[in-house]
KEKE-3310 file (N, C-alpha, C; in steps of 0.2 Angstrom, whole numbers, plus 5000, padded with zeros to 4 digits):
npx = (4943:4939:4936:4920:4922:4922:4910:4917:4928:4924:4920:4931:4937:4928:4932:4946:4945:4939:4948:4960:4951:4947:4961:4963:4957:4959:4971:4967:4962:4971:4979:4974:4960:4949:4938:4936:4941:4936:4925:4915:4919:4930:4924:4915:4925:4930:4922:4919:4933:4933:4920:4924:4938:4929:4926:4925:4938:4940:4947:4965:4971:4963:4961:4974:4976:4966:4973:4982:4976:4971:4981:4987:4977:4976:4993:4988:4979:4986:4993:4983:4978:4992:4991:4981:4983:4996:4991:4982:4990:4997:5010:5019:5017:5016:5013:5016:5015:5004:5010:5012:5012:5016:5027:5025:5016:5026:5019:5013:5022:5017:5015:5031:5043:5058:5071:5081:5094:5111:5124:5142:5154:5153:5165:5168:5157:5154:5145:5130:5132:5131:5119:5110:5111:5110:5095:5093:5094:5088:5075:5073:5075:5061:5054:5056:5069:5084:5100:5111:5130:5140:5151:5149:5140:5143:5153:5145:5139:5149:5153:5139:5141:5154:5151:5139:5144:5153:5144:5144:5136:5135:5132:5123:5109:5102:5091:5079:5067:5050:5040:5026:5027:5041:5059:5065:5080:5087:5097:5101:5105:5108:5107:5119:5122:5128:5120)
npy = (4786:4789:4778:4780:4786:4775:4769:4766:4773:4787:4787:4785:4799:4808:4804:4808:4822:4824:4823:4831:4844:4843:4843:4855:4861:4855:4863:4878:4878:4874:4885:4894:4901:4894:4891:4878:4861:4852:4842:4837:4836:4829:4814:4812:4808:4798:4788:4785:4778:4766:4762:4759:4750:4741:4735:4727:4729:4727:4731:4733:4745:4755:4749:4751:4763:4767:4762:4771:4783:4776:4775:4788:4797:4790:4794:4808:4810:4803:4817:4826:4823:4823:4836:4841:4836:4841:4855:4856:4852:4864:4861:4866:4858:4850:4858:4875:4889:4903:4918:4933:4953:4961:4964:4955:4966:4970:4967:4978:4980:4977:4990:4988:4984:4979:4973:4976:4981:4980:4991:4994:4993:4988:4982:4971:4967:4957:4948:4951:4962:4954:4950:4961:4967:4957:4960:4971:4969:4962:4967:4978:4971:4966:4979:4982:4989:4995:4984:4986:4986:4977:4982:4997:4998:4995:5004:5016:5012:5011:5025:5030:5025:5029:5043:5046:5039:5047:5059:5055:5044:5028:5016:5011:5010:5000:5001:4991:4995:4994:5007:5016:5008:5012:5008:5009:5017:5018:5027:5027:5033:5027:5025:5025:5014:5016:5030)
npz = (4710:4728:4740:4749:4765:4779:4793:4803:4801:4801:4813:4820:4815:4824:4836:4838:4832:4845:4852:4851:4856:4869:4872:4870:4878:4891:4891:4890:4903:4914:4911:4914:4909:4908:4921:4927:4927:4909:4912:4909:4892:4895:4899:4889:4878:4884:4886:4872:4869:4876:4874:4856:4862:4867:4855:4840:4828:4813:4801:4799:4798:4803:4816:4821:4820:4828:4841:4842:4844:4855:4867:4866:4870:4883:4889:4890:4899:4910:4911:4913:4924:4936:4932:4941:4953:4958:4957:4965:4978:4979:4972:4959:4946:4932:4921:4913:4925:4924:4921:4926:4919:4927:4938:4955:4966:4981:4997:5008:5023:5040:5053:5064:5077:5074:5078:5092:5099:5110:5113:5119:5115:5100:5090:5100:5102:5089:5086:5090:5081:5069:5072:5072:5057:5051:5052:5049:5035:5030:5037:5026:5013:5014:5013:5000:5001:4995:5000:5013:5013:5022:5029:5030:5034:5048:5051:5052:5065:5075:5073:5077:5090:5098:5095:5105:5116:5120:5123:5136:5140:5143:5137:5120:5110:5099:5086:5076:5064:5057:5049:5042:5028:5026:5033:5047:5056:5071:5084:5099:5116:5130:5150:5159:5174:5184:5186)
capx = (4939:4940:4928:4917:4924:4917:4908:4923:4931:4921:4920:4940:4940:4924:4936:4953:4943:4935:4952:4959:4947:4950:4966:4964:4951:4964:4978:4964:4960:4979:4983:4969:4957:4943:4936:4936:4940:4933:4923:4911:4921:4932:4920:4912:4931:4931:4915:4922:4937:4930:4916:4930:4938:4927:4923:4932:4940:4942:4950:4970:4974:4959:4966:4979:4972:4962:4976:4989:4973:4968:4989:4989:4973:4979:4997:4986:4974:4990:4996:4981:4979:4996:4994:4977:4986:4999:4989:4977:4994:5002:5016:5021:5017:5019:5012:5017:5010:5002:5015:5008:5015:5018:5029:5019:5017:5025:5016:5017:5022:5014:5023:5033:5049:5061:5074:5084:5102:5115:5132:5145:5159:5153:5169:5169:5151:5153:5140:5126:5131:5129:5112:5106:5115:5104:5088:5090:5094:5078:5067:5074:5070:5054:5049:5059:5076:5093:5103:5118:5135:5141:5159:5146:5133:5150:5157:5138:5137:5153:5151:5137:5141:5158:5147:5135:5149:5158:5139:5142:5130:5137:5130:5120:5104:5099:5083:5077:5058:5046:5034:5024:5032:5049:5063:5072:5087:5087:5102:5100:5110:5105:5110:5121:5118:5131:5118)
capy = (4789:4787:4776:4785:4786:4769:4771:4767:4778:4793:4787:4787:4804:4810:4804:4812:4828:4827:4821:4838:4848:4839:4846:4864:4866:4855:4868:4883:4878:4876:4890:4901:4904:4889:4890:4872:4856:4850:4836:4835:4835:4824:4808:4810:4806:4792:4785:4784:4775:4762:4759:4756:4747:4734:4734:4722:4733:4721:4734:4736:4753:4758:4746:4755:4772:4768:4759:4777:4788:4777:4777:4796:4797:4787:4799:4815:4808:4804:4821:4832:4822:4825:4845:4842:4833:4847:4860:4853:4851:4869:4864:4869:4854:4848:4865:4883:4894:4910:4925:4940:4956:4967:4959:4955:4971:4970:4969:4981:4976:4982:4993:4984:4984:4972:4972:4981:4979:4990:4990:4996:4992:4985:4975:4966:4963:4953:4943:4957:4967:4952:4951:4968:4971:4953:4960:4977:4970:4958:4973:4983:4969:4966:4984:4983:4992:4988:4982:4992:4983:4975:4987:5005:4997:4993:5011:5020:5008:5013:5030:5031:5025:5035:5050:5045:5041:5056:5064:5054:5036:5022:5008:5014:5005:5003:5001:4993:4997:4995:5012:5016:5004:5012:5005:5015:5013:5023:5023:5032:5034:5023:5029:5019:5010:5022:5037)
capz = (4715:4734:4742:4755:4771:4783:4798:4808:4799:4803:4822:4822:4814:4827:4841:4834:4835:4851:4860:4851:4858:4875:4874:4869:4884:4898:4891:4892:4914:4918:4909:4918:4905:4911:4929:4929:4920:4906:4916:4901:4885:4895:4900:4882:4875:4889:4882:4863:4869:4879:4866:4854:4866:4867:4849:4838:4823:4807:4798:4801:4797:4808:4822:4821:4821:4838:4846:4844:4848:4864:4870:4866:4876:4891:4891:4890:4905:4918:4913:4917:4933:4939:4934:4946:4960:4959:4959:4975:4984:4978:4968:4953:4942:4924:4918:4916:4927:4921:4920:4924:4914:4928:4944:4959:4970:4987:4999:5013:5029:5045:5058:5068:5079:5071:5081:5097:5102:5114:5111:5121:5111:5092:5089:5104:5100:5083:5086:5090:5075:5064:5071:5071:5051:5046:5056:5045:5029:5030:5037:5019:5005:5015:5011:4993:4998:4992:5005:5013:5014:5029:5031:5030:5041:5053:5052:5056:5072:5077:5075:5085:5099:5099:5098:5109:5121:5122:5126:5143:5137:5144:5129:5116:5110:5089:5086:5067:5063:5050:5050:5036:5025:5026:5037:5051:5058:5076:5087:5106:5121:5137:5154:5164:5179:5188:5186)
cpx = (4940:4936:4927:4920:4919:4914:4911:4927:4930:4918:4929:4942:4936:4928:4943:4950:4941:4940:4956:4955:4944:4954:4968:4961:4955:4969:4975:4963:4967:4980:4980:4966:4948:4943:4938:4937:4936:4931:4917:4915:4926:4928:4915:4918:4931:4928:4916:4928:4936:4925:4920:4933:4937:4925:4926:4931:4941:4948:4959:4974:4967:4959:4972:4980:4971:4966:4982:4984:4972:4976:4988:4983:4975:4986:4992:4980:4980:4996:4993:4979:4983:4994:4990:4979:4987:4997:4981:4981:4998:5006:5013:5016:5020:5018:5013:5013:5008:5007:5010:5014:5018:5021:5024:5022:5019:5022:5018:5018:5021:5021:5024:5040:5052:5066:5079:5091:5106:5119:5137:5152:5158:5158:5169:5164:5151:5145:5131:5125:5130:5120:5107:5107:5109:5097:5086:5090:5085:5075:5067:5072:5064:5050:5052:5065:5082:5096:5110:5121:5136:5146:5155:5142:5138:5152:5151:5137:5144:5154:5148:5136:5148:5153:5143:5139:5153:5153:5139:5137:5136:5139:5124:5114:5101:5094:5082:5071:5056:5039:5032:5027:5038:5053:5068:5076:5090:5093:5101:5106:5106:5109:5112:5120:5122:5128:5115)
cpy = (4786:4785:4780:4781:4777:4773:4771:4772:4784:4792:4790:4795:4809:4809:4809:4818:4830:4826:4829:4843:4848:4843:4851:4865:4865:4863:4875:4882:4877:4885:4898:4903:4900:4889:4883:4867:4855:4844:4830:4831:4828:4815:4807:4807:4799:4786:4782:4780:4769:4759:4755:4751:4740:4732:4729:4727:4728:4727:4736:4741:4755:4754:4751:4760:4773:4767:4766:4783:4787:4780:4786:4800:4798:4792:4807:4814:4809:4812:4827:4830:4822:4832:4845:4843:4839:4852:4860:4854:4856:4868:4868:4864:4853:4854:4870:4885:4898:4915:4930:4943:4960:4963:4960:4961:4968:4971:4972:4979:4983:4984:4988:4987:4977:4968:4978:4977:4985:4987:4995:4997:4986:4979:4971:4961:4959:4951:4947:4961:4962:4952:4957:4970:4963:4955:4967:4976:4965:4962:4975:4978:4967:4973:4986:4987:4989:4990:4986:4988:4983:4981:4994:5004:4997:5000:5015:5017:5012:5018:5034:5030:5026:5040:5051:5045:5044:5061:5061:5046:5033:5014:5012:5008:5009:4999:4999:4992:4997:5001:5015:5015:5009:5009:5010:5012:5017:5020:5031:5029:5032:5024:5025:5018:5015:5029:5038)
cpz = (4722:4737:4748:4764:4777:4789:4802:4808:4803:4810:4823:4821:4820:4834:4842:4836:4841:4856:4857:4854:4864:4877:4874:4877:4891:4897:4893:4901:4913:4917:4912:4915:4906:4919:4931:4924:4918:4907:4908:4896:4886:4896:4892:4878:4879:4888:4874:4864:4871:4878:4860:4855:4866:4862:4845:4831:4816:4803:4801:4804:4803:4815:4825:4825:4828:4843:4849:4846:4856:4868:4870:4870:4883:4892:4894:4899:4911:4915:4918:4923:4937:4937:4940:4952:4962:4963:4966:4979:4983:4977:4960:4946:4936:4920:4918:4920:4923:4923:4921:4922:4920:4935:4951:4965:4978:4990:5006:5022:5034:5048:5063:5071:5078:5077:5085:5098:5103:5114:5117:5117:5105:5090:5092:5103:5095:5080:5086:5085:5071:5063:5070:5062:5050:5047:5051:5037:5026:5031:5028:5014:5007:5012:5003:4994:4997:5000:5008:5016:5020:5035:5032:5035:5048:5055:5057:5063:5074:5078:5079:5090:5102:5101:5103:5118:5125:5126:5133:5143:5138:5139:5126:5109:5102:5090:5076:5069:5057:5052:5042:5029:5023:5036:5041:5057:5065:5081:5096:5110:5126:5143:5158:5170:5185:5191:5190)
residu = (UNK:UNK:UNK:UNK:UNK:UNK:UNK:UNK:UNK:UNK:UNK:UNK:UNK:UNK:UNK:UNK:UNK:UNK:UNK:UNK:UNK:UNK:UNK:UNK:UNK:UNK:UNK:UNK:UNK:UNK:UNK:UNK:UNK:UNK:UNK:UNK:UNK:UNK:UNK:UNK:UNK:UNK:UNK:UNK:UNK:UNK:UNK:UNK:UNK:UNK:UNK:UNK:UNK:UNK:UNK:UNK:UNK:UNK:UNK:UNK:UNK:UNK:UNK:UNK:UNK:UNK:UNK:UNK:UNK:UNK:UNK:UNK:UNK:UNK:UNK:UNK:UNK:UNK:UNK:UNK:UNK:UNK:UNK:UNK:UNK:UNK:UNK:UNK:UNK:UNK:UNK:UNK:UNK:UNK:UNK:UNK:UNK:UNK:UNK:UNK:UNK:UNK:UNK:UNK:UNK:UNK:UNK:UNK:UNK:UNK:UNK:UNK:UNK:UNK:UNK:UNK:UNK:UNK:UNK:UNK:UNK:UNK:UNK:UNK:UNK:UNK:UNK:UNK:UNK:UNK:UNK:UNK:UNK:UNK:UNK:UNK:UNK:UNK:UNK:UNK:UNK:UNK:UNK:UNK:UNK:UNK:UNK:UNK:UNK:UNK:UNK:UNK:UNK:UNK:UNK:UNK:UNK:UNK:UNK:UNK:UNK:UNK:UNK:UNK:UNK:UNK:UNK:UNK:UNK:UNK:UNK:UNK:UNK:UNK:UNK:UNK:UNK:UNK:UNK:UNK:UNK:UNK:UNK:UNK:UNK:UNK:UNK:UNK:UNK:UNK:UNK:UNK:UNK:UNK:UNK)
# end
């Protein structure tokens, strides 16, 4: 028959549960589920250790015991105080985030005028069309559209200000715009300085 548990004993196994029970509730606040650390349950575990601690243990196996709870203690301490750090200084830290289920809704961007550019001749301009073709592809994943290839965004520039010029327009001025979260893409005729 097994002799009855000692009082050590059942201090070792009253600590064992309390640093379990420690652990669920850090893992509950990282994970979003606790408002706040477990400031309580922790400094009650801090108190068992450090009682301990300074206790003198006769027994070797309960030596033991204490020595691979308080170690696995002190790990679980400098982990939940880098998650803290972390998340005070808005990284990521040592713990997952929370996933939500549904992706996070864009949010809408106000109306704005993105960006203006006048062309006379597009291919001379290079440099103009790259920035007016980055200025429209960033307005469109800002409001969630797919993006439209460089060579189609090239040909619609260059056809209107063809068009535009045969109507008599000198240079011909595009326009990209954010208006009720969609993105427009306006091209007008500007009047030469001859006129």
């Amino acid at each position: 028959m097994a002799a009855p548990p000692t009082d050590t004993e059942r201090d070792l196994q009253r600590l064992e549960t309390s640093l379990k029970q420690l652990e669920a509730e850090y893992n509950m606040f990282f994970s979003g589920q606790l408002p706040k650390p477990p400031w309580q349950t922790r400094s009650r575990v801090d108190a068992l250790v450090k009682q301990y601690d300074r206790a003198h243990i006769r027994n070797t196996g309960d030596r033991f015991r204490f020595e691979m709870l308080q170690s696995r203690y002190a790990a679980f301490v400098d982990l939940w105080d880098r998650g803290l750090r972390a998340r005070e200084e808005g990284r990521a830290g040592p713990f997952p985030q929370k996933r939500s289920d549904k992706p996070p809704e864009p949010q809408r961007p106000s109306d704005r005028i993105v960006h203006v550019a006048a062309f006379r001749d597009p291919m001379k301009e290079m440099d103009k069309l790259h920035d007016l073709y980055n200025s429209l592809v960033e307005a469109r994943r800002e409001v969630g559209e797919a993006a439209v290839s460089f060579h189609k965004f090239t040909d619609l520039v260059k056809s209107q200000v063809q068009k535009l010029k045969e109507s008599g327009t000198g240079e011909v001025a595009f326009r990209v715009a954010v208006k009720d979260g969609k993105v427009n893409f306006t091209a007008r005729g500007m009047k030469s300085d001859s006129e």
